[in-house]
C-alpha positions as CSV (number, residue, x, y, z in Angstrom):
1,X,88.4,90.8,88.6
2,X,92.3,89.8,89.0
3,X,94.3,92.8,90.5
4,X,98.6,92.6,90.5
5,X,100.1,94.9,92.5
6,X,103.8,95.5,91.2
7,X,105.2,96.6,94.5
8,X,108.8,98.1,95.3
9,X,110.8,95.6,97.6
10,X,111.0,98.0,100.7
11,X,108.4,98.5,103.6
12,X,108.1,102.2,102.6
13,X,106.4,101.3,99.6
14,X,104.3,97.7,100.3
15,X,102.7,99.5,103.5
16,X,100.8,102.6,101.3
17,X,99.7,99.7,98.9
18,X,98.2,97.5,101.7
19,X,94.8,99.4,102.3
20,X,93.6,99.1,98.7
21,X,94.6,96.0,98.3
22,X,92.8,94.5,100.8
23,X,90.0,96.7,100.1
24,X,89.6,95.0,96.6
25,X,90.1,91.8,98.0
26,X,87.4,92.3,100.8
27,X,85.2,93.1,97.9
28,X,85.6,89.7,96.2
29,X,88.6,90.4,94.0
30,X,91.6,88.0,93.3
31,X,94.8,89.7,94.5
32,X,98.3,89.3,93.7
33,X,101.1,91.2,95.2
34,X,104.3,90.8,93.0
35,X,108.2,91.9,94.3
36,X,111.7,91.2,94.2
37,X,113.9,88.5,96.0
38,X,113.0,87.7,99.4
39,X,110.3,90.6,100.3
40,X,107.6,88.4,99.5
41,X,107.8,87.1,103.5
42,X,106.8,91.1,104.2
43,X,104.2,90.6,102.0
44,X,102.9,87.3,103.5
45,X,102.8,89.1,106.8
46,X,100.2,91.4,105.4
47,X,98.0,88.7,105.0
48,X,98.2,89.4,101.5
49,X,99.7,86.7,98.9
50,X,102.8,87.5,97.5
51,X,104.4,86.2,94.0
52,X,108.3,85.9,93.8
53,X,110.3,88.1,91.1
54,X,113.5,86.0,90.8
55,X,116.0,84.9,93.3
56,X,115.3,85.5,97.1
57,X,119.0,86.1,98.3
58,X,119.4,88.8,95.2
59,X,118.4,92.4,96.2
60,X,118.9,95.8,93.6
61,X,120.3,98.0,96.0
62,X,122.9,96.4,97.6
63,X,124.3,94.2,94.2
64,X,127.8,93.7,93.0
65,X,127.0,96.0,90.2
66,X,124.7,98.8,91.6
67,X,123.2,102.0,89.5
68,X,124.5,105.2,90.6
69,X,122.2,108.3,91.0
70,X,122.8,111.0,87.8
71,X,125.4,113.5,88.8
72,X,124.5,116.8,89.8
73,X,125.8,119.6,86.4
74,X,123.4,117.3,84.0
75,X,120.6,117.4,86.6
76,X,121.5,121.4,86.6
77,X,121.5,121.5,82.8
78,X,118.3,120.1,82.2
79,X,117.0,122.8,85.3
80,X,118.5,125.7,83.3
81,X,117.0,124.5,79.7
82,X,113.3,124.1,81.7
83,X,113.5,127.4,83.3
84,X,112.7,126.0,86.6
85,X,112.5,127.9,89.9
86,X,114.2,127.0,92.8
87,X,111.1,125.2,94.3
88,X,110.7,123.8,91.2
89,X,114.5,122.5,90.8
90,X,113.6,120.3,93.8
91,X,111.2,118.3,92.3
92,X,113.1,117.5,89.1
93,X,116.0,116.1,91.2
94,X,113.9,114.0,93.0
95,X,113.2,112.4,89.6
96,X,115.8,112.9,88.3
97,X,118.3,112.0,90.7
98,X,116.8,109.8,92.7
99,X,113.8,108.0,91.3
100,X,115.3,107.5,88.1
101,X,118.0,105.4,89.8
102,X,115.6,102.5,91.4
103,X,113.2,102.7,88.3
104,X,116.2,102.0,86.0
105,X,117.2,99.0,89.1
106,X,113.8,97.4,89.0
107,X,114.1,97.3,85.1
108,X,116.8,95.3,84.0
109,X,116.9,93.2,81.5
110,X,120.0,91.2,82.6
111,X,118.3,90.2,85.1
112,X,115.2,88.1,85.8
113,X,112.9,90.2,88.0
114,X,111.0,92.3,85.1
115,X,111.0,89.9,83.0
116,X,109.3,87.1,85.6
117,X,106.4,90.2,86.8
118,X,105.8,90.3,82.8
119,X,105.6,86.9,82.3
120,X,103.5,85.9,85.6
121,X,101.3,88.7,84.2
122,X,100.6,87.3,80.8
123,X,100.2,83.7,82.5
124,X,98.1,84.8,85.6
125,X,95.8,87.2,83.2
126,X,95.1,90.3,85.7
127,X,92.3,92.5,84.8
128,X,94.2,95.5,86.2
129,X,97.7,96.1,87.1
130,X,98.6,98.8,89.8
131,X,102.6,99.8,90.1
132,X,104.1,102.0,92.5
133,X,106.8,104.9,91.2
134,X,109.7,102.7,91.0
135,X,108.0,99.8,88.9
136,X,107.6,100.7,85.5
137,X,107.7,96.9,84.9
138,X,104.0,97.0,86.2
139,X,102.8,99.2,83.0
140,X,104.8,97.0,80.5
141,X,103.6,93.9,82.4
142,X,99.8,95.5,81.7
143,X,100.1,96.5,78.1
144,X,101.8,92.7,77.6
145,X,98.9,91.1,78.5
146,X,96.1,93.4,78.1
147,X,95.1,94.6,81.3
148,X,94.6,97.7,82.8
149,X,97.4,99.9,84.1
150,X,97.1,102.4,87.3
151,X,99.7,103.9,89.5
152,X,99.8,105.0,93.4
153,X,101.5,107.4,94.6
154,X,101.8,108.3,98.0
155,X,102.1,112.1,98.1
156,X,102.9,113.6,95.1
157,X,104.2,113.1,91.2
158,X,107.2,114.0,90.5
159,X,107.4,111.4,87.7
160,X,104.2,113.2,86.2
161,X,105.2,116.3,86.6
162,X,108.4,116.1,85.2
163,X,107.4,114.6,82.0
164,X,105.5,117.3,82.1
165,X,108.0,119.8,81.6
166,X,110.4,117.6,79.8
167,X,108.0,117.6,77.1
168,X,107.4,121.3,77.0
169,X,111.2,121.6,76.3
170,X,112.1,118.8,73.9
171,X,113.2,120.5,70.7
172,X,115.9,123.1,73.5
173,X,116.8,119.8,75.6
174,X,117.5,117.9,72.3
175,X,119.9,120.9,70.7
176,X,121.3,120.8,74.4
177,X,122.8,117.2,73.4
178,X,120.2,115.7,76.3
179,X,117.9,113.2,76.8
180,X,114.2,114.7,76.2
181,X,112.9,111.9,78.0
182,X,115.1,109.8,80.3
183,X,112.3,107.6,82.1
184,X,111.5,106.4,78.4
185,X,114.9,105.7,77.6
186,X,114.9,103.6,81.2
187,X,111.6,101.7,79.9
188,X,112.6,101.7,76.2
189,X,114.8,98.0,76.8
190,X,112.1,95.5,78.7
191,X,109.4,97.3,76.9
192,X,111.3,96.5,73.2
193,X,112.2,92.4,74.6
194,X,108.4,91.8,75.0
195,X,107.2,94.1,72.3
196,X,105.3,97.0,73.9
197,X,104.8,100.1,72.3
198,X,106.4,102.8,74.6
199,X,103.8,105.4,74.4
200,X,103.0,108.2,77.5
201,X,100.4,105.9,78.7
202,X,103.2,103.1,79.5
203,X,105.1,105.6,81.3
204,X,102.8,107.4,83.4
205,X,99.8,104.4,83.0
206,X,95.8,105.4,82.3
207,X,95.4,107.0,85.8
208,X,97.0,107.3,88.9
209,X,95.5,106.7,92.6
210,X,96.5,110.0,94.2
211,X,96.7,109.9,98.1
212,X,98.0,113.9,98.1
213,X,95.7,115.7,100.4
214,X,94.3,118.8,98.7
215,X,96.8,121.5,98.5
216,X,100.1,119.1,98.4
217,X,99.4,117.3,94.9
218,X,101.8,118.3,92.2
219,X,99.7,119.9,88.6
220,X,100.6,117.2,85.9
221,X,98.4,116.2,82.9
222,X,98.0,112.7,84.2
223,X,94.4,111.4,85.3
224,X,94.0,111.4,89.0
225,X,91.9,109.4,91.4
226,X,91.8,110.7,94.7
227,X,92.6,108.0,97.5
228,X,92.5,108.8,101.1
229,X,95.8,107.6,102.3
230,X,95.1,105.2,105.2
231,X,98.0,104.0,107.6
232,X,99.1,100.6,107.6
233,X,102.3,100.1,109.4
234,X,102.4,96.2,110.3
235,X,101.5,94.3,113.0
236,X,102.8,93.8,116.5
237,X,101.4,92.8,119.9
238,X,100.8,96.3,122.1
239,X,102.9,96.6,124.8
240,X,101.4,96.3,128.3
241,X,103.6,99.8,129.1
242,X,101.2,101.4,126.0
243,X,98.0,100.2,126.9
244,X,98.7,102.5,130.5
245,X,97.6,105.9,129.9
246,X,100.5,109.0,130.1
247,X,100.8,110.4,133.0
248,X,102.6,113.5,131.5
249,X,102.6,114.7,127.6
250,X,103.7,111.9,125.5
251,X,105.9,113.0,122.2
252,X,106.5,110.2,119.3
253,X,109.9,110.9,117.8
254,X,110.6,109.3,114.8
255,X,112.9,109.7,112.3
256,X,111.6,107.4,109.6
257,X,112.9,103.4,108.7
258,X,114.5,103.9,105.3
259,X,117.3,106.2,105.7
260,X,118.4,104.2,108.8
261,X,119.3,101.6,106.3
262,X,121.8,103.6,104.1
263,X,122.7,106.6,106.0
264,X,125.1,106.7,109.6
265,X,124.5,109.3,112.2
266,X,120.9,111.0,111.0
267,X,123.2,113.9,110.3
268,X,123.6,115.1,114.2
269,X,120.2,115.9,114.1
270,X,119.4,112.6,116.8
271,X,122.2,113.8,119.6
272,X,120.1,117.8,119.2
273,X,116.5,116.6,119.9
274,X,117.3,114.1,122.6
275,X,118.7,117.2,124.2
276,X,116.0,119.1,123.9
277,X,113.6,116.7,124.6
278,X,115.7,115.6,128.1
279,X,115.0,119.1,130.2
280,X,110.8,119.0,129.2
281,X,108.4,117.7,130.9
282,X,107.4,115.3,128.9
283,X,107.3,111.0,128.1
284,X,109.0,110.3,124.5
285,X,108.7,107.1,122.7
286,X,111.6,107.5,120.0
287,X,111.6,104.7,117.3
288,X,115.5,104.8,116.6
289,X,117.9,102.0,116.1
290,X,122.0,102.0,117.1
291,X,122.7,103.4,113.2
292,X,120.4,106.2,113.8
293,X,121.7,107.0,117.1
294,X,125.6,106.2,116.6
295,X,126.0,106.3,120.0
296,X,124.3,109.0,121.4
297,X,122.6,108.3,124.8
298,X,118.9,108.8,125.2
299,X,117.7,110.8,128.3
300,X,115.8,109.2,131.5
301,X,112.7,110.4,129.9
302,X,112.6,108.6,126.3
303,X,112.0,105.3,125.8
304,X,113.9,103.6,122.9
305,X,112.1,101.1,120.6
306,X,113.7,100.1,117.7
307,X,110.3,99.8,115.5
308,X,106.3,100.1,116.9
309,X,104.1,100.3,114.2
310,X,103.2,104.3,114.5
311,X,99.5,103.6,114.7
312,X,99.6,102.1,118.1
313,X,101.7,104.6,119.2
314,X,100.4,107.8,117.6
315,X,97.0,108.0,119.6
316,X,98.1,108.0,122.7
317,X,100.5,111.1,121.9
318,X,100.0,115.0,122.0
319,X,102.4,115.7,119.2
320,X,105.1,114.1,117.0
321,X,108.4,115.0,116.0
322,X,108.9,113.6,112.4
323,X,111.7,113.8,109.9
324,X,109.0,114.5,107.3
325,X,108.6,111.5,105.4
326,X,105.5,111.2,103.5
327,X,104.1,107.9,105.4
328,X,104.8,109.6,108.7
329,X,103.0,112.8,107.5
330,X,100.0,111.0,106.7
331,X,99.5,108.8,109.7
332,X,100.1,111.8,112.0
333,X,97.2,113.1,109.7
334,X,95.3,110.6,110.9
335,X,96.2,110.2,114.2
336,X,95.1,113.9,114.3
337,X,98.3,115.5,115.9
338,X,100.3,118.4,115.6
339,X,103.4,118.1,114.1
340,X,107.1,119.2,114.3
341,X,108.6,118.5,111.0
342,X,112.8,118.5,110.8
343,X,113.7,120.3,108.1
344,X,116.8,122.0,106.8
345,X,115.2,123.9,104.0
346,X,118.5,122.6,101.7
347,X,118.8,121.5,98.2
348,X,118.1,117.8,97.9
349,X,120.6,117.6,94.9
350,X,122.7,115.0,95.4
351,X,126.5,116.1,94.9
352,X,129.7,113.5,94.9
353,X,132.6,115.0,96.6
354,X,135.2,113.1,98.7
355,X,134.8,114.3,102.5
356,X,138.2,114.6,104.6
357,X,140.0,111.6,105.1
358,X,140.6,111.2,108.7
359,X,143.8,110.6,110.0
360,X,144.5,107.1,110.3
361,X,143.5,107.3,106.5
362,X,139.5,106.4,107.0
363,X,136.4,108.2,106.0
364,X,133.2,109.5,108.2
365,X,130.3,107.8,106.1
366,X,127.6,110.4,108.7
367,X,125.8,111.5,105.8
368,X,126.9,109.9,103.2
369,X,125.1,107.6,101.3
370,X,127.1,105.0,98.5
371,X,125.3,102.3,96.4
372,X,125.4,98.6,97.5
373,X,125.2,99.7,101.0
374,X,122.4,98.3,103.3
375,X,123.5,99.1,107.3
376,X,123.0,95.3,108.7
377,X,122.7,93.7,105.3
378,X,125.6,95.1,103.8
379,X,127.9,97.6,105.8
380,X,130.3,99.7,104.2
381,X,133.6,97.5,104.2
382,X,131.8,95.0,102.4
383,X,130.3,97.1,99.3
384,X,132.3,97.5,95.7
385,X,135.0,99.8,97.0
386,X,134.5,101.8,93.2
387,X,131.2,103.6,94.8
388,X,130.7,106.9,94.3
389,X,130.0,108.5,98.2
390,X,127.2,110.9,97.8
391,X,126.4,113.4,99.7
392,X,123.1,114.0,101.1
393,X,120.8,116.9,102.4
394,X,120.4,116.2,106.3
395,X,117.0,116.0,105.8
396,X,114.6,113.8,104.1
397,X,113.9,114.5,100.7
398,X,110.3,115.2,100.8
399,X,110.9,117.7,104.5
400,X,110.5,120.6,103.1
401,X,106.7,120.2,100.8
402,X,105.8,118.4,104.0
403,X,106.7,121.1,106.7
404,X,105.3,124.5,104.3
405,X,101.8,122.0,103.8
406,X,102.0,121.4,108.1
407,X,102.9,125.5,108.8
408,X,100.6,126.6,106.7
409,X,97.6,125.0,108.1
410,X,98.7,125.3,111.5
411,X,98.9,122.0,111.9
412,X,103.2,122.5,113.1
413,X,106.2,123.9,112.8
414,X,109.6,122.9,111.5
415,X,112.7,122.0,113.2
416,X,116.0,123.1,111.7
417,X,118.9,121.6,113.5
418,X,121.0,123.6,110.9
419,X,120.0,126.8,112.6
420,X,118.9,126.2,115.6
421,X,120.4,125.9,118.9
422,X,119.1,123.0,121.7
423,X,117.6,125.9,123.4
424,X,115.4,127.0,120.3
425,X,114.8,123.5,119.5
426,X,113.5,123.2,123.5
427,X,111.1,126.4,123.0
428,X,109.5,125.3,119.6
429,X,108.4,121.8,120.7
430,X,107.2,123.4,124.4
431,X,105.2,126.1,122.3
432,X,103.4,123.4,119.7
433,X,102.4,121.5,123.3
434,X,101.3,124.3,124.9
435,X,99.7,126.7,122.1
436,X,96.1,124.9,121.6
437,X,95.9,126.6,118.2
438,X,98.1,123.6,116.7
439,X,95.8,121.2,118.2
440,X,92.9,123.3,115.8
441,X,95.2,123.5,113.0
442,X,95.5,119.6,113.1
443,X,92.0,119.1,113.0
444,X,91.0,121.1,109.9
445,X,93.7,118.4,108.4
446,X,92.5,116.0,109.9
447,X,88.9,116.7,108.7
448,X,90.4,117.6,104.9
449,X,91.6,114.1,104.8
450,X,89.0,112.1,106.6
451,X,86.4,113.6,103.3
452,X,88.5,111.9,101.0
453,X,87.4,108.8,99.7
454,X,88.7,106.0,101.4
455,X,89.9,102.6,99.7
456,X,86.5,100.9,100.1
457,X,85.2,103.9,98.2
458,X,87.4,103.5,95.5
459,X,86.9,100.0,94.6
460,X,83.8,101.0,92.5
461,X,85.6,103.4,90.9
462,X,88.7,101.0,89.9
463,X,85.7,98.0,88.3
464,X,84.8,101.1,86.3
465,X,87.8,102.2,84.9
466,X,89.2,98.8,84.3
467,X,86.1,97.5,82.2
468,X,86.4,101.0,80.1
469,X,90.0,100.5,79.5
470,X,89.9,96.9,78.7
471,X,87.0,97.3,76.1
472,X,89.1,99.8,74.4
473,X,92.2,97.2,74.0
């Protein structure tokens, strides 16, 4: 069969989709993986072939003209009218505020991208369509040309599960003067220029690949089909300093590849971990770049590299510190390691306040995030000065599911530069090396996820699904 994968332009989101798509293609399939501007040459470097949404210099989040994030007393409203609890609240911002932003990017109809991924689709005739989370495109691509429709997600659903309570609480959110479904009014515009019915099915598609170990997925009404999530993270030559075993514990820090792109300064928390990590006895191999460290000097004992795919460097370590991103939580999974998680416990709701101008009349972007900014693409001076400056959570958004899944499996503990000193910081990440109990903890994980069915597993299951849902077109 023909698979097209509809894949966010951003490394964070090609690299989960990687696995299965070579799976299907070892298996004999024809694969296509379709994105925006000039990401195809990261897709190319998969080994995978890439097909080209629009123009290569043009890229969503750092436009002329970018989408801001929904403000924070609607995203509050709609948490009141739902009755949702404060763990709760979390996940509807994360749809709400921030997934709904690059799903509404990625679907513009003044623009050419959707439109091409439709078209290619009805040309190219795929048997099955798979679309991450912020390429709805991908299901109105599907229903436009027949094929079947399937999403990944990487973790959990807050899409899903959202819609989920949305449409418990239509008739209150309606009489509340809101939107009852905002992704569908998102959808509502491409789907409408090629005439697609907009239906749940379009929004949410006819299953979803779900790469949550047990205990993390999200309850939603959507059909799941469990994926063991397997670590790609690119390829690179191994360093000959790598290939030499450690001659003392060696400690991954890494503080993820996406934030470093939008955000300056990694909140302070960079400056309080190398400090605690300089008095241990320990080897660190921290993955930061100059934005990420804004100057802060690493100790004699780490050694900077700006980017090593994790899966060289995570089997030759005894623990990693994380910022709790869900590609680095799985492929410390994998690499079977206890982990320290950073993690504020904060609300990720995004607010928009104007920080303290400085004196000589400038602003302190550490922790801010503003659309059309892209650190080394498109630096702050250069974006639409009209940009809202948001402020962010010093963590990432996903820190806290992530460290409460780690603790309570004793597979880590959390790190909370927010209230704790360099001393305390010093002690945790001595104790997880030193307390063998971790090292257990990480292998009942380890063994949890290693049962799940891998992408080769799956392929089966996907010719299955996709003849049913075709013969029912």
């Amino acid at each position: 069969m023909r698979v097209l994968f509809a894949v966010d332009p951003s490394i964070a989101h090609l690299y989960p989709m990687v696995p299965m798509a070579w799976a299907l293609q070892n298996a004999g399939h024809e694969v296509r993986l379709a994105s925006f501007g000039g990401f195809t040459d990261r897709i190319a470097e998969t080994g995978l072939t890439p097909v080209q949404l629009g123009d290569a210099a043009w890229a969503a989040r750092v436009a002329d003209d970018p989408l801001e994030p929904n403000g924070p007393v609607d995203a509050q409203r709609y948490a009141d009218i739902m009755g949702l609890n404060a763990e709760e609240r979390e996940y509807w911002y994360l749809f709400y505020q921030y997934l709904l932003t690059p799903i509404s990017d990625y679907l513009r109809v003044d623009r050419p991208e959707a439109q091409e991924l439709v078209k290619f689709a009805q040309d190219w005739k795929p048997d099955l369509v798979v679309w991450d989370l912020t390429q709805a495109a991908g299901a109105i691509a599907a229903r436009a040309c027949g094929a079947a429709s399937a999403r990944l997600v990487f973790a959990w659903d807050p899409v899903g599960w959202s819609l989920d309570r949305l449409a418990g609480h239509a008739d209150e959110l309606r009489d509340a003067g809101l939107d009852e479904n905002p992704l569908a009014t998102v959808v509502r515009p491409l789907a409408d220029r090629f005439g697609v019915e907009l239906d749940q099915e379009l929004l949410v598609g006819q299953w979803t690949l779900d790469t949550a170990p047990p205990g993390l997925s999200l309850p939603t009404t959507t059909k799941k089909v469990p994926l063991r999530y397997v670590p790609y993270n690119g390829a690179a030559t191994v360093p000959q300093w790598l290939l030499e075993p450690p001659t003392r514990p060696r400690i991954c820090l890494t503080l993820g590849e996406s934030y470093r792109r939008f955000i300056r300064g990694d909140f302070d928390r960079t400056p309080m971990l190398l400090e605690a990590l300089a008095e241990l006895d320990v080897e660190v191999v921290a993955t930061l770049n100059d934005v990420q460290l804004d100057g802060a000097e690493p100790p004699a004992n780490v050694r900077l590299v700006e980017y090593l795919p994790l899966n060289l460097i995570l089997p030759t370590c005894s623990a990693v510190i994380h910022h709790g991103g869900l590609g680095t939580f799985q492929a410390s999974i994998a690499a079977n390691l206890p982990q320290l998680v950073c993690d504020t416990l904060e609300s990720i709701m995004l607010r928009f306040e104007e920080p303290d101008a400085a004196e000589d009349g400038t602003q302190d972007d550490i922790g801010v995030y503003r659309s059309g900014v892209e650190y080394g693409v498109r630096d702050p001076e250069e974006a639409p000065k009209e940009t809202i400056r948001w402020v962010m959570p010093a963590k990432k958004l996903e820190a806290t599911p992530i460290s409460n899944y780690v603790i309570s499996r004793g597979a880590g503990v959390r790190l909370n530069h927010h209230a704790n000193t360099v001393s305390e910081l010093r002690e945790t990440i001595a104790h997880v090396l030193q307390d063998p109990a971790f090292k257990r903890g990480a292998q009942a994980v380890h063994d949890v996820w290693q049962a799940l069915p891998g992408p080769a597993d799956v392929v089966p299951v996907l010719e299955t699904l996709t003849a049913e849902a075709r013969r029912r077109r």
